[in-house]
C-alpha positions in Angstrom: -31.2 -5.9 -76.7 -29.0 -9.2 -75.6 -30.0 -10.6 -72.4 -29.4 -7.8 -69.8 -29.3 -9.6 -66.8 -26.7 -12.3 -68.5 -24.3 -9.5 -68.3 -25.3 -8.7 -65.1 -22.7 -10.8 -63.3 -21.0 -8.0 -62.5 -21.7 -5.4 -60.0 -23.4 -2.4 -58.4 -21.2 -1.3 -55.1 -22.5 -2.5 -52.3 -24.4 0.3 -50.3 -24.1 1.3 -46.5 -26.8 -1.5 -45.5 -24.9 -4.4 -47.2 -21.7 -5.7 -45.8 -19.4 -7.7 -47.9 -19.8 -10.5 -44.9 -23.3 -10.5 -45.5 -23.0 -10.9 -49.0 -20.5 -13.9 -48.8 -23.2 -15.5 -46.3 -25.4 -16.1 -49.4 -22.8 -18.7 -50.6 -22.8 -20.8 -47.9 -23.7 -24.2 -48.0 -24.9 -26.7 -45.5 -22.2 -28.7 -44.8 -23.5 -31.7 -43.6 -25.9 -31.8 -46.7 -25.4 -35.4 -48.4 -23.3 -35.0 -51.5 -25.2 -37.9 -53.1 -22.8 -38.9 -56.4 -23.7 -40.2 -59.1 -20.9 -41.3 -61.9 -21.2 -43.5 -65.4 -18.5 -44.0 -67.5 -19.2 -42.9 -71.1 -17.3 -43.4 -74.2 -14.1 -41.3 -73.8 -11.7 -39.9 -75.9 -7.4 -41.3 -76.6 -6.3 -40.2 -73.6 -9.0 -39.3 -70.9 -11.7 -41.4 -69.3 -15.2 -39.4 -69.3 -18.0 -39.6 -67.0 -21.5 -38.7 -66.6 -21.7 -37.3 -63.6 -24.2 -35.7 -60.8 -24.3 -34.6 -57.7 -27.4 -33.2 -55.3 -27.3 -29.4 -55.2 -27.3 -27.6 -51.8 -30.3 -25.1 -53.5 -32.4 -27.5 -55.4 -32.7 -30.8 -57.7 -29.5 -32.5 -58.8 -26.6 -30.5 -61.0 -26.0 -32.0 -64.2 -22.4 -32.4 -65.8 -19.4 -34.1 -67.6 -16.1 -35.3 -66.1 -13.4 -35.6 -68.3 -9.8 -37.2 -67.0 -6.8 -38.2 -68.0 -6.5 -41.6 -68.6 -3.4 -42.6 -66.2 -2.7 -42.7 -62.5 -1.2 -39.6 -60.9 -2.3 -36.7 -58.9 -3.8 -33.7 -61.3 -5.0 -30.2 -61.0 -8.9 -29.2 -61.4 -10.3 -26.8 -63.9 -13.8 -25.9 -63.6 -15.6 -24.9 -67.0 -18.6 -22.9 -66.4 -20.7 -21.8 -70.1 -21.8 -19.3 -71.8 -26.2 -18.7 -71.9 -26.5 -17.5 -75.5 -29.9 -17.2 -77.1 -30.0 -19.6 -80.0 -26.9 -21.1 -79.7 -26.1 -24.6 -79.6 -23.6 -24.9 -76.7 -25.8 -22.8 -74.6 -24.3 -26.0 -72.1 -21.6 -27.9 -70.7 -20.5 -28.9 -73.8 -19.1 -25.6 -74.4 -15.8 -26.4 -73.7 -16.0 -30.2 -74.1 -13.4 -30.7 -76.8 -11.2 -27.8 -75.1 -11.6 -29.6 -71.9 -10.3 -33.1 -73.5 -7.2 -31.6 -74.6 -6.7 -29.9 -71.2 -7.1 -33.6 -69.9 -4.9 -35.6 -71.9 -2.4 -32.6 -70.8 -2.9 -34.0 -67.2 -5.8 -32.1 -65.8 -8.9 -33.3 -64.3 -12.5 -31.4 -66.2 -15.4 -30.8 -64.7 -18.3 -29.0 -67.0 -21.7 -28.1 -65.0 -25.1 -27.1 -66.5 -26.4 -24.1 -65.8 -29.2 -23.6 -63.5 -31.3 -22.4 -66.7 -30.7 -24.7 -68.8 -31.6 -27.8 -66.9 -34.7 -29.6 -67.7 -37.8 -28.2 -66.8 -37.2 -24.7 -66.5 -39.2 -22.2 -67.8 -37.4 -18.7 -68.8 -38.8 -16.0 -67.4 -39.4 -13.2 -70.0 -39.4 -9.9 -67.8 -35.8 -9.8 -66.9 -36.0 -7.6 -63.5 -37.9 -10.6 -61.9 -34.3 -11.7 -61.2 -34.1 -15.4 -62.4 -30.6 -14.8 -63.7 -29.5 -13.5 -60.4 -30.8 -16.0 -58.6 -29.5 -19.0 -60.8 -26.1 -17.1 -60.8 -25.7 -17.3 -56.5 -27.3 -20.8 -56.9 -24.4 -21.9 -59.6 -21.6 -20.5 -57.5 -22.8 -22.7 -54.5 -23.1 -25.5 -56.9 -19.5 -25.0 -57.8 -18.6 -24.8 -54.0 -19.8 -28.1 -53.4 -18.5 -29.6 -56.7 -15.1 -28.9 -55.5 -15.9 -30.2 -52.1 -16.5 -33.5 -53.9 -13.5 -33.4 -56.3 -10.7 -32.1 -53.4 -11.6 -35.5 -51.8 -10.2 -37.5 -54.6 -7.0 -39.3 -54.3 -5.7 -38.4 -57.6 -6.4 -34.5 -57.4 -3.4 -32.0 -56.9 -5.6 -29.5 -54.4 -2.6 -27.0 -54.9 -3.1 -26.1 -58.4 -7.6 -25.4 -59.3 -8.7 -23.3 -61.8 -11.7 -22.0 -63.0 -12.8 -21.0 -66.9 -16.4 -19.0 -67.1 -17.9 -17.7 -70.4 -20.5 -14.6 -70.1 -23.0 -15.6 -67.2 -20.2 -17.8 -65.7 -17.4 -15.2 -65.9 -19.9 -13.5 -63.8 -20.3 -16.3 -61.3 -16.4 -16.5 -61.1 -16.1 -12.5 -60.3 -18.1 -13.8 -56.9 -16.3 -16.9 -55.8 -12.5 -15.1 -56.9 -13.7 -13.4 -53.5 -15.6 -16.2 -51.3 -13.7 -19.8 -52.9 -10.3 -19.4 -51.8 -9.9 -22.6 -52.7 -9.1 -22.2 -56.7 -5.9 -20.3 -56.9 -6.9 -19.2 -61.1 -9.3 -17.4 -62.7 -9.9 -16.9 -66.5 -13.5 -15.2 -67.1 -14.4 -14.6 -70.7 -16.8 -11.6 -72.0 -18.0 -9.5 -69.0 -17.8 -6.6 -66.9 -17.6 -6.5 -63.7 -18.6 -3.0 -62.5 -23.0 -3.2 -63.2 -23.6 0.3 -62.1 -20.9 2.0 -64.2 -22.2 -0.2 -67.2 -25.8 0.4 -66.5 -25.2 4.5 -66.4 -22.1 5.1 -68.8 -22.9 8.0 -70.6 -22.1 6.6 -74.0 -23.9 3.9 -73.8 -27.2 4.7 -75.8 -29.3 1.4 -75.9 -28.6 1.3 -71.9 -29.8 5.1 -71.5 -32.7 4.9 -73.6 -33.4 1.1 -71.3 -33.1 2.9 -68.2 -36.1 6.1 -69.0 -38.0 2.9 -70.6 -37.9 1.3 -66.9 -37.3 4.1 -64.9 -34.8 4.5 -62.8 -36.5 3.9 -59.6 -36.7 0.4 -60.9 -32.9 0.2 -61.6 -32.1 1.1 -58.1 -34.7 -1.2 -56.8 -33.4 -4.2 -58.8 -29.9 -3.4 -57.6 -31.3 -3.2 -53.8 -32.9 -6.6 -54.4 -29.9 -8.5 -55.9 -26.9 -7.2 -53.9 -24.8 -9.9 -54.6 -24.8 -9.3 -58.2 -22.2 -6.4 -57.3 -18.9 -8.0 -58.6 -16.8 -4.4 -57.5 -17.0 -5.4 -53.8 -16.0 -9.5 -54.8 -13.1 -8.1 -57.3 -11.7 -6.0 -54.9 -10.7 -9.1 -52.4 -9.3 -11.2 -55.3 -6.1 -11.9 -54.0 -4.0 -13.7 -53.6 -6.0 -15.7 -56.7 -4.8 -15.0 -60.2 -7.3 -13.5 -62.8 -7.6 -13.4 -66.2 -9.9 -11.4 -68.1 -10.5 -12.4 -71.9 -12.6 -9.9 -73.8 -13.8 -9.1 -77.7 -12.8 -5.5 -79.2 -16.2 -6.4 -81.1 -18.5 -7.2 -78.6 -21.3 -4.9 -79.2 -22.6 -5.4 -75.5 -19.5 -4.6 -73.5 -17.1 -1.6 -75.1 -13.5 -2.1 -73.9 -13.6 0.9 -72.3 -15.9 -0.8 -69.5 -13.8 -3.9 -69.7 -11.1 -1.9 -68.2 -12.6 0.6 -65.9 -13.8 -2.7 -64.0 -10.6 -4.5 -64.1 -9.1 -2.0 -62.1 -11.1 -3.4 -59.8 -9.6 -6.4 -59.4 -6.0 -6.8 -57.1 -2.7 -8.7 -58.5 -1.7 -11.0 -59.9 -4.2 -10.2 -63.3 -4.0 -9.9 -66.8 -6.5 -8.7 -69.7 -6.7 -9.2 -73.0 -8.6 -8.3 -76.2 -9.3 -10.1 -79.4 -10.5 -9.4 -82.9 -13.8 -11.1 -81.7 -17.5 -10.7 -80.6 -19.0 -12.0 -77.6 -18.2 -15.9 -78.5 -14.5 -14.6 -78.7 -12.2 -17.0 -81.3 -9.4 -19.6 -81.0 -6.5 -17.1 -80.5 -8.4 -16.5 -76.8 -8.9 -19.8 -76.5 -4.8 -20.9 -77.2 -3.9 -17.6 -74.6 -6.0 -19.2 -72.0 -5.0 -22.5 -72.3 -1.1 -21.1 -72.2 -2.0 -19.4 -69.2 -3.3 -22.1 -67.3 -0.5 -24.1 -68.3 1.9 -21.6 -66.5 -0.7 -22.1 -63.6 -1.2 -25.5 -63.6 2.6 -26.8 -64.2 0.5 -28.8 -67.2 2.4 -30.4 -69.5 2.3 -30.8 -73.6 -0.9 -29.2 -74.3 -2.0 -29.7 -77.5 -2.4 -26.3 -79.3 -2.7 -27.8 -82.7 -5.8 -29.5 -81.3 -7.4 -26.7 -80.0 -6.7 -24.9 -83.2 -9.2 -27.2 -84.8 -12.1 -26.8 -82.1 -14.9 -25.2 -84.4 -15.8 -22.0 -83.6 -18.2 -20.7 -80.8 -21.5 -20.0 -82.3 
């Protein structure tokens, strides 16, 4: 079975004990936490200047990533990349959307792609997935995120009008939480996911999750859910206006059957959008050409080269 809990950033409802206010608590950072900055210039690209760049986390350690900019003066929109955390696979990182990212920037945006709690040196990946690691890293990234853009919206070159953020899998998941609690980013695109756990977790048709839930028992589902509250993406969905949300999916993505996909979208309010694609979980270039479209619209961007992201290899 693929990672569970990787598709678990998406939600159980939120029962009678658990408010939504004190599930938006959990993403609170410190604000007087030092933001401590780190940024080297690396060999960029025609077009965009790219950085190594760090910043201290408000949970724990530093949070690894890539800024990519255009390379002219001006005031630019943000788009926030966040990656997939498939098994085996070779962008299981920031550089996910690297190349998609240095067209979006010679386009006029500023790009910022974050590791993954998970996938930072160091850690060690916890086999039994109820232990919740992937919860956990999953609040820890969307507060990471929050405090990335408290660094970025103090820029002098960023348009704080016009943010945007792109999450794959794990990071669509994080998205679904801060559409509700990060007002801040006006665009959402989130990529392979559901976003309604307990209607996943107990459809009917689903055989490999019915046969999972007698291996566990379901005592142990409801416990997990009671643990992890905030993995409930129904509750964040529901207050995700006035953002705009788009939902990219696979019609072959054995892990999430369209019918899912669209019970939970109803879930979210409008403005939102879904669409399916002859793909699998890694989804294909025709996704990736709607979505950058889309945030063009969003993002007033201009001359976005789609030839270019035509020849981005595919997701593997």
């Amino acid at each position: 079975m693929h990672r569970l809990l990787i598709l678990l950033g998406a939600g159980l409802a939120t029962t009678p004990q658990t408010t939504f206010d004190s599930l938006a608590k959990r993403f609170e950072n410190d604000p007087n936490q030092p933001h401590e900055v780190r940024s080297a210039a690396i060999q960029g690209s025609a077009g965009v200047r790219q950085f190594d760049y760090s910043f201290a986390s408000p949970v724990a350690g530093r949070v690894p990533g890539t800024l990519v900019t255009p390379a002219r003066s001006g005031r630019f929109p943000i788009i926030l990349f966040g990656h997939w955390m498939m098994n085996g696979s070779p962008l299981k990182n920031r550089n996910e959307f690297h190349e998609e990212a240095i067209v979006l920037a010679r386009a006029g945006a500023i790009c910022l792609l974050l590791d993954t709690p998970l996938v930072r040196p160091g850690v060690v990946d916890d086999p039994e997935l109820l232990h919740g690691q992937e919860p956990n890293a999953s609040l820890q990234m969307a507060r990471e995120w929050r405090r990335a853009l408290d660094i970025l919206l103090r820029r002098s070159d960023v348009d704080s009008g016009h943010v945007a953020y792109v999450g794959h899998s794990f990071s669509a998941g994080v998205g679904a939480k801060l559409i509700a609690v990060e007002k801040r980013i006006q665009s959402f695109v989130l990529i392979a996911n559901v976003y309604s756990l307990r209607e996943w977790v107990y459809d009917e048709k689903n055989e490999e999750m019915a046969s999972w839930r007698k291996k566990v028992g379901e005592p142990v589902v409801e416990a997990y859910f009671a643990r992890f509250p905030w993995e409930d993406s129904v509750e964040f969905a529901k207050r995700s206006a006035p953002s705009a949300v788009f939902l990219q999916n696979g019609r072959l993505d054995k892990e999430i059957p369209e019918r899912s996909v669209r019970k939970s979208f109803e879930y979210f309010q409008q403005p939102k959008q879904v669409e399916f694609y002859d793909a699998g979980h890694e989804l294909n270039s025709s996704a990736r050409a709607d979505r950058a479209k889309w945030l063009q619209r969003r993002l007033n961007l201009k001359n976005v080269d789609l030839a270019a992201l035509d020849s981005i290899p595919q997701l593997r």
